[in-house]
C-alpha positions in Angstrom: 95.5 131.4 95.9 95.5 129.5 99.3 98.3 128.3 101.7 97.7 126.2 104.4 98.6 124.4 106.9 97.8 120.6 108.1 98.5 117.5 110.4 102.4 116.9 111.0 103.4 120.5 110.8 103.3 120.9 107.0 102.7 124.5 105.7 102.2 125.6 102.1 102.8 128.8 100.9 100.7 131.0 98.4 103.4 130.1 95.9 103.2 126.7 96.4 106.7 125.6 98.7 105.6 122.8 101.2 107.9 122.4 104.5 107.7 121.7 108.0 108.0 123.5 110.7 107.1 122.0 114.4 107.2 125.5 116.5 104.8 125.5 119.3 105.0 129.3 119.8 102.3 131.8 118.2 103.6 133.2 114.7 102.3 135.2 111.9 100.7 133.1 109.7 100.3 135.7 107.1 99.6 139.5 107.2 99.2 142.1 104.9 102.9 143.2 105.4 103.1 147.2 103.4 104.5 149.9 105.5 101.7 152.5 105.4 98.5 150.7 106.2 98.4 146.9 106.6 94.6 145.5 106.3 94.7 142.5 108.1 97.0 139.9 110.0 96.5 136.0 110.9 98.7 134.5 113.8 98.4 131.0 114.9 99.2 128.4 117.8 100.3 125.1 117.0 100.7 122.7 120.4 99.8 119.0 120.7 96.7 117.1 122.2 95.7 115.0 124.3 96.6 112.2 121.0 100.4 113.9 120.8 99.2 115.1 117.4 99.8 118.6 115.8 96.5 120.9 116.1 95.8 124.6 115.9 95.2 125.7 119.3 94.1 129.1 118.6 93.4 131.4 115.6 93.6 135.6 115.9 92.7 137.7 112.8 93.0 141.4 112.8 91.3 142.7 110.3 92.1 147.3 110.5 90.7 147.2 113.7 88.7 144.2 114.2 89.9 141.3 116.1 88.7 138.0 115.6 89.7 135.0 118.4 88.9 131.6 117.4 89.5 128.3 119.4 87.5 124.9 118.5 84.0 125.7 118.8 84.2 129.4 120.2 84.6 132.6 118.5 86.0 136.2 120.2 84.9 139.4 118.9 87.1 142.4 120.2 86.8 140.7 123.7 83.0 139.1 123.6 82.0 136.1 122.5 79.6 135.8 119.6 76.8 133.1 118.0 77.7 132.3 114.8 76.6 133.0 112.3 77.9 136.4 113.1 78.6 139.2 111.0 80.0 143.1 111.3 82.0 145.0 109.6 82.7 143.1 106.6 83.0 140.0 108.3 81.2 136.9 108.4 82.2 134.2 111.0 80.1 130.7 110.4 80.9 128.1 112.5 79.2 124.0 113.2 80.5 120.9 114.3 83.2 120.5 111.7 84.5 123.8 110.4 84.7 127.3 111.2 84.5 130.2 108.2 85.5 133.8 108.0 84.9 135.6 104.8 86.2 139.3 105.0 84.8 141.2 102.3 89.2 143.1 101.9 89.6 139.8 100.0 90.2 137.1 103.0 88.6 133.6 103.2 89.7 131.3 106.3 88.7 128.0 106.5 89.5 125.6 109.6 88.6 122.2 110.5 88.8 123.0 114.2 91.8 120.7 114.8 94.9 120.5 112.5 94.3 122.4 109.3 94.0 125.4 108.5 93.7 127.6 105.0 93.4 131.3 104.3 92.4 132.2 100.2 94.1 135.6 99.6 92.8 137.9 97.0 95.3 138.7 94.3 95.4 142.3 95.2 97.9 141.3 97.9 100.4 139.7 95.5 103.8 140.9 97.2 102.6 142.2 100.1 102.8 139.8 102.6 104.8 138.3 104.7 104.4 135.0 107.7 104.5 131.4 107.2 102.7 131.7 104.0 105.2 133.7 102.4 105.2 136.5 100.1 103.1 135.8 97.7 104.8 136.9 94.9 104.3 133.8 92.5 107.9 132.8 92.6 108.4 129.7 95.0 111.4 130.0 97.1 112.4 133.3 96.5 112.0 135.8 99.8 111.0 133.0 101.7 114.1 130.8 102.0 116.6 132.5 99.5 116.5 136.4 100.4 119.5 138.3 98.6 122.3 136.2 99.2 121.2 134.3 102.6 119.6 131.2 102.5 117.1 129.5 105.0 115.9 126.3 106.1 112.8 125.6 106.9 113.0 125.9 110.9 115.2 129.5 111.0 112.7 130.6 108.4 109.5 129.5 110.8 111.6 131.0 114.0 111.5 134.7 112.1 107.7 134.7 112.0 107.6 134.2 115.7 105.4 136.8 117.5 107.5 137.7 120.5 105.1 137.8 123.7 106.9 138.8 126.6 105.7 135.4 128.8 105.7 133.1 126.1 106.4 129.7 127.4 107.9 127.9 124.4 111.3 127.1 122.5 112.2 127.7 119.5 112.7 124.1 117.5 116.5 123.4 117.0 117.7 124.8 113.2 120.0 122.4 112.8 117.8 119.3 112.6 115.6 120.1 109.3 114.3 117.4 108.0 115.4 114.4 105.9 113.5 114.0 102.2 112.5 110.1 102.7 112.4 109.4 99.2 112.5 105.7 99.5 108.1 106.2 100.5 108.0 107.8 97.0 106.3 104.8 95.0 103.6 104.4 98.1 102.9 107.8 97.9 102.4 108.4 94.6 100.2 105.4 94.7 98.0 106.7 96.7 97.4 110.5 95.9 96.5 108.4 91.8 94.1 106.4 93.3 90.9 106.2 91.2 89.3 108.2 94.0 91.3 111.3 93.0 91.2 111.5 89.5 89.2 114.5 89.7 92.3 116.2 91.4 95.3 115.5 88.9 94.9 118.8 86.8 93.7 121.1 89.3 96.6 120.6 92.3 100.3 120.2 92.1 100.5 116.4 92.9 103.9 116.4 93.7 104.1 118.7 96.5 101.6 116.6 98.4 104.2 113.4 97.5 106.7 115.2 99.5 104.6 115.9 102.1 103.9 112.7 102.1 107.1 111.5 102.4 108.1 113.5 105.1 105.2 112.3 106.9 106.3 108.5 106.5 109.3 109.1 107.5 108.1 111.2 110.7 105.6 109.1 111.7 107.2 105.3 110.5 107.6 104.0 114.0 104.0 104.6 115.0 101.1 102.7 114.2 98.7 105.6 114.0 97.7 106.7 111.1 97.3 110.8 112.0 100.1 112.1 109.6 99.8 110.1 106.6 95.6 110.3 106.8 95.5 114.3 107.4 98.1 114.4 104.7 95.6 113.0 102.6 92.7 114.7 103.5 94.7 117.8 103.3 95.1 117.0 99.5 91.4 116.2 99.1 90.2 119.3 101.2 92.3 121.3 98.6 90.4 119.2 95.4 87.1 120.3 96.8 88.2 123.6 97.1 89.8 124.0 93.7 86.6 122.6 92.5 87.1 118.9 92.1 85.1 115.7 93.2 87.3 113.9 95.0 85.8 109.9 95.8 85.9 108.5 99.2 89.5 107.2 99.8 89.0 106.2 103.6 88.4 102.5 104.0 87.8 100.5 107.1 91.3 99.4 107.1 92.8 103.1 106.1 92.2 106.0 107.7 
């Protein structure tokens, strides 16, 4: 199972919810969340480039008592910095131009493109047992993550919760009351293009419509401006996760799109 996140802000949990959530502070992505002895952790920082887009600024996997740092290109071991391909531990880091890979043999695969998107592959044997932006993992979407007992969340209070308090943090918490419309009037365009011919190899093996939505929300966000960052990483997002799932997606980028 994978959750990920990608270009505007989008996040997907294990059990498949997709939201947004545009916090610029460092939050826990997902960790191994039992009381008595938690294996691993994954916290991330979102900011925006020199473009204004969304990108990962910085990864930090603890895994007992290992700690991982990546930023684009560079990769911190307990304080040192290490050629890739590097491995200790349990852990493999591989890095090139395009990606950077950690397998931990505990069950943990994290994949990043070095700029906006991001996906960690969990091993089953942590059904339940975590906890972050990716939820809990407990095959039921919504539940725990924004209905828990009798409260409900939206997207932005649930992202504030994960936040990792640092004591001279220097970033706000995005505003709880302004989650995010549902755009439905992009739906036909949307749908139009996550059927093109070049994804037919991904109609069975991912939940179309949760990348619709995202979709959605990224024509909405992103209707003003003539770049083409949300809706192109939303669709790369979906063709990252066919390859993964083991499809053949085509080439969808034209000279025109993306």
């Amino acid at each position: 199972y994978v959750c990920s996140t990608w270009g505007n802000n989008h996040f997907k949990t294990f059990d498949g919810d997709i939201y947004q959530f545009p916090g610029t502070c460092e939050y826990n992505f997902v960790s191994d969340c039992r009381e008595s002895y938690k294996e691993f952790s994954v916290h991330i920082q979102r900011g925006l480039n020199s473009n204004n887009h969304s990108e990962i600024q910085y990864i930090l996997l603890t895994i007992t008592d290992f700690t991982v740092y990546l930023r684009p290109k560079v990769a911190v071991v307990d304080g040192q910095i290490v050629k890739t391909p590097y491995y200790s531990s349990g852990v493999l880091i591989e890095s090139n131009d395009i990606y950077t890979k950690v397998y931990a043999k505990l069950g943990l695969v994290l994949i990043w493109n070095q700029e906006d998107a991001l996906m960690v592959e969990l091993d089953n044997k942590f059904n339940n047992y975590t906890c972050g932006l990716c939820g809990d993992y407990n095959g039921v979407p919504i539940y725990n993550e924004f209905i828990n007992g009798v409260t409900s969340y939206n997207s932005i209070t649930y992202g504030n919760l994960q936040k990792i308090s640092k004591p001279n943090a220097d970033c706000d918490d995005p505003d709880e009351t302004q989650a995010l419309p549902s755009c439905s009037e992009h739906r036909d365009e949307c749908e139009t293009l996550l059927t093109s011919s070049a994804f037919a190899d991904c109609r069975l093996r991912l939940n179309l419509e949760l990348y619709i939505q995202a979709c959605m929300q990224d024509k909405c966000a992103c209707s003003t401006n003539e770049d083409s960052f949300c809706l192109c990483s939303t669709i790369s997002e979906y063709s990252r996760q066919c390859s993964h799932a083991g499809g053949r997606p085509g080439e969808w980028r034209t000279q025109d799109f993306c």
